[in-house]
Structure formats: C-alpha cells, structure tokens
C-alpha positions as CSV (number, residue, x, y, z in Angstrom):
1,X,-33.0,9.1,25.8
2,X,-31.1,6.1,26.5
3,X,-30.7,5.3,22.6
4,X,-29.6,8.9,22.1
5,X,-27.1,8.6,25.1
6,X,-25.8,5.3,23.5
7,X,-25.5,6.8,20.1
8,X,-23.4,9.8,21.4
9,X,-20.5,7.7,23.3
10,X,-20.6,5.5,19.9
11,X,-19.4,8.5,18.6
12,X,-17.3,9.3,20.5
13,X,-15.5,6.8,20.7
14,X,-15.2,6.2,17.2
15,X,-13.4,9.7,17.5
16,X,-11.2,8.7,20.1
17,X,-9.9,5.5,18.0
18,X,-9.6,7.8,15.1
19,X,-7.4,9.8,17.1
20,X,-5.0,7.4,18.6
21,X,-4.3,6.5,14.6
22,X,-0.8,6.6,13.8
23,X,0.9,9.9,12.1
24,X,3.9,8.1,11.6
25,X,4.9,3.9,11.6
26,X,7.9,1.6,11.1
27,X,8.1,-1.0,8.4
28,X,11.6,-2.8,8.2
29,X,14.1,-0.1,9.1
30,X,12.2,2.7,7.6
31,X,9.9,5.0,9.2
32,X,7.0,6.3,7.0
33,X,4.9,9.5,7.8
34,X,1.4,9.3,6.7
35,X,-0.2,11.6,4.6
36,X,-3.6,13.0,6.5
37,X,-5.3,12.6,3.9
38,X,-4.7,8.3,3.8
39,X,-6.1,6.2,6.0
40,X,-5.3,4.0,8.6
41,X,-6.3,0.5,8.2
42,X,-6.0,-1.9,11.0
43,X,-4.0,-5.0,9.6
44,X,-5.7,-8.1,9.4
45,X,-3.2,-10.5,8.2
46,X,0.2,-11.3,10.0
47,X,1.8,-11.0,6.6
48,X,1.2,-7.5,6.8
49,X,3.3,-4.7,8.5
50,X,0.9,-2.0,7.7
51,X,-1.9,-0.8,5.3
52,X,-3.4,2.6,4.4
53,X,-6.6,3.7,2.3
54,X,-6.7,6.5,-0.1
55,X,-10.3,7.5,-0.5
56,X,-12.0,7.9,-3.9
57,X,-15.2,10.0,-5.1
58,X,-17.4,7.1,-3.7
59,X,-16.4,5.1,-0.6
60,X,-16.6,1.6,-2.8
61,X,-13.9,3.4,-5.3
62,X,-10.7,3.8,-3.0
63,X,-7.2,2.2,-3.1
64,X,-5.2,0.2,-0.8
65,X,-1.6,0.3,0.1
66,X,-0.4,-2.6,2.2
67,X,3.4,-2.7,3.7
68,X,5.1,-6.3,3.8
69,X,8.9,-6.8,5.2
70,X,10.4,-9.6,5.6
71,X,13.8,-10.0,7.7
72,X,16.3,-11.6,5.7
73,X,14.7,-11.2,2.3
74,X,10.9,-12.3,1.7
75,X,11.8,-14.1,-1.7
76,X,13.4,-12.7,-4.8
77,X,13.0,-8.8,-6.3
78,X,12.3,-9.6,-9.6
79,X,10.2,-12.9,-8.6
80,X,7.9,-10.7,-6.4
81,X,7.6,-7.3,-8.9
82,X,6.3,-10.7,-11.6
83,X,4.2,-11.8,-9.4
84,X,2.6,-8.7,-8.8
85,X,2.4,-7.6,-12.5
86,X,0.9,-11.6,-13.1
87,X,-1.8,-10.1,-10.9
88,X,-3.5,-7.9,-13.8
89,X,-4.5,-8.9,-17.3
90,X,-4.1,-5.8,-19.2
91,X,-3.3,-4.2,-22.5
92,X,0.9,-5.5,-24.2
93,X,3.3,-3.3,-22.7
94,X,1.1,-1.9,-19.6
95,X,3.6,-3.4,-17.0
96,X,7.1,-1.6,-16.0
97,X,9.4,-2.6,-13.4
98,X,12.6,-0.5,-13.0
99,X,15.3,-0.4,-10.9
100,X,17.0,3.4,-9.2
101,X,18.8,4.5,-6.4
102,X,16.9,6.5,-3.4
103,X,18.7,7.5,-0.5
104,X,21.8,5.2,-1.7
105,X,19.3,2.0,-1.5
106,X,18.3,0.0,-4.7
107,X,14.4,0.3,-5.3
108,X,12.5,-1.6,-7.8
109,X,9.3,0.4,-9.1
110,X,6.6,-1.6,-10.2
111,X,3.4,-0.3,-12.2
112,X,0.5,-1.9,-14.1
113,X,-3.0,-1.7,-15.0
114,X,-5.9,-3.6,-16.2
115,X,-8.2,-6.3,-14.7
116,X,-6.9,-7.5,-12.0
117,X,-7.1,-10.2,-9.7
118,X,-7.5,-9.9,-5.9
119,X,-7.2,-12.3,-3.6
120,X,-4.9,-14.3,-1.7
121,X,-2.1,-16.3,-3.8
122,X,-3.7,-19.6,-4.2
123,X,-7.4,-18.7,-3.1
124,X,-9.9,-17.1,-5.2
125,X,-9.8,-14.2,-6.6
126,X,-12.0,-11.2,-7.8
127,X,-11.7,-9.8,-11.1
128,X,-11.9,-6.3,-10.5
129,X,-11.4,-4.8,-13.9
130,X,-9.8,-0.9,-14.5
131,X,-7.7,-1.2,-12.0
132,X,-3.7,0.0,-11.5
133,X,-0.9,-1.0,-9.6
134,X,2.0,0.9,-8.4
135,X,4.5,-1.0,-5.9
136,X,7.8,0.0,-4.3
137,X,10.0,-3.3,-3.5
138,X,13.3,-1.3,-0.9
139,X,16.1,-3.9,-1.2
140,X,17.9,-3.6,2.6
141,X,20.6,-5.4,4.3
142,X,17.8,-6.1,7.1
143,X,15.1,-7.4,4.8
144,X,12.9,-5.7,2.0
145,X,10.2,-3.5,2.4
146,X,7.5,-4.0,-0.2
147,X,4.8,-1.2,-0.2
148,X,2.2,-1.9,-2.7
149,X,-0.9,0.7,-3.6
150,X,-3.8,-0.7,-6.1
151,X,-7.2,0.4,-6.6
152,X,-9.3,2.2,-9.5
153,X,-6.8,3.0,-12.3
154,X,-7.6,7.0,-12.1
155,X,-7.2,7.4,-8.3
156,X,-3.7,5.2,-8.3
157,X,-2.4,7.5,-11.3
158,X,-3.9,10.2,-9.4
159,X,-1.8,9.5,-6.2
160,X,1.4,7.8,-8.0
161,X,3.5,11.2,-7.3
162,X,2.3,11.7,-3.7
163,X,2.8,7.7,-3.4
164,X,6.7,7.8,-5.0
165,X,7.7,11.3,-2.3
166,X,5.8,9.2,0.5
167,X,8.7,6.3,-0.3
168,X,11.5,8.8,-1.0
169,X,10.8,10.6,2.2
170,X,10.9,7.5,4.2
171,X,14.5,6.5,2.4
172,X,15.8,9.2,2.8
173,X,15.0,10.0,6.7
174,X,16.3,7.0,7.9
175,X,19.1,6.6,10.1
C-alpha cells in the first residue's frame, strides 16, 4: 500500500512539473511560443537560453533545438553558421547558409546534413550519422539569437517548415 501510495504522488507530481512548463519564453529580445507538440527541456548549460525536443517515432530518434544569445554579439554570423555546418561530414553541396529579411531583422538560415558530430567544441564528440541541421542565427542591435534544431535527418526535414513559422512568428511579434 505504501509503494502504491508512493508511486501515485510520483505521478503526480511528474504532472504537476509538466504543467508549470512554459507556453511561451524570451531569448534575447524575442519572445517565442512553443508549439505543444515540442518539448520543454530543462537547460543544463549556462550557455544556453533555452532548449526544446521534438519527439520522433522512437523516444531515442528525437531532435533538439537549443536557443543561445549573447548580449553584444556572441562572435561573428558567418563564423558561427561555419562552425555549425563544420559540425556534419556530409555529401558536396549539402550545406546552405542564406541571408533574408524577417520582420525588418537580418536572419542567416543555416541547413545541413550528414554525420555529424556532437559534442561540446573542443571535447569529444559522437558521430551520429544521418543526421540534419537547420539553425536560425537573428542579428539584433541587443545581441543575436541563435536557435539551432538537429536530430535524425527525416524528423528535422519533417519539422523545417513548422521550425522556420516558429522563428518568423517570434520576429515578427516583437515589440
């Protein structure tokens, strides 16, 4: 009885900090509203603003989308959309990184795929091989918001739309 009570507040409780999971979160000046379907991941690193989870058919197949920002600048555009591509070893020509205008900001789009390499810059990494990048890089006169997604090549294609009208909505709703 006692193991059965336990169990029950585990529960609920795991409900409860389900629950108090943010809807909606500021990175930099912009405030993003998270899709119900993605997510929250408690942040682990200082580094990081923010970071979701889009699940996949099986839990070990799901991608990530951390949020950095960076008052003041956080290092170069095109230095950090390299150094994101230099992450994957894919197939000639896989990698694009294009500039456009959202919401009157300058946003640098980033995608990739192949094997790539996970881990801390300067640690080890994993190879983790059919794998995709797509990555948002929000040049503001407050700092820039870098939002990257990878995981498993189909599920990052899969959510690249939904990923690109998360960003545009948060642009384009700030004050």
């Amino acid at each position: 009885m006692k193991r059965f009570a336990i169990l029950i507040l585990t529960l609920c409780s795991a409900v409860v900090l389900r629950a108090q999971d943010p809807a909606t979160f500021e990175v930099g000046g912009l405030t993003f509203d998270r899709p119900t379907d993605w997510s929250w991941v408690p942040v682990t690193s200082p580094m990081r603003k923010a970071q979701l989870k889009i699940p996949g058919e099986k839990p070990t197949e799901s991608a990530e989308i951390t949020f950095f920002y960076f008052e003041g600048g956080g290092g170069g555009v095109q230095a950090n959309a390299q150094r994101w591509v230099n992450q994957f070893h894919g197939p000639e020509g896989a990698a694009k990184i294009e500039e456009q205008k959202i919401g009157g900001l300058k946003v640098t789009m980033v995608s990739t795929e192949g094997t790539f390499s996970s881990g801390m810059p300067g640690g080890p990494t994993t190879a983790l091989e059919n794998y995709a990048l797509v990555g948002a890089i929000i040049e503001d006169k407050e700092g820039n918001v870098f939002v990257k997604m990878t995981g498993p090549a189909g599920l990052v294609k899969e959510s690249q739309k939904k990923f690109v009208a998360f960003i545009t909505a948060a642009i384009e709703s700030r004050k």
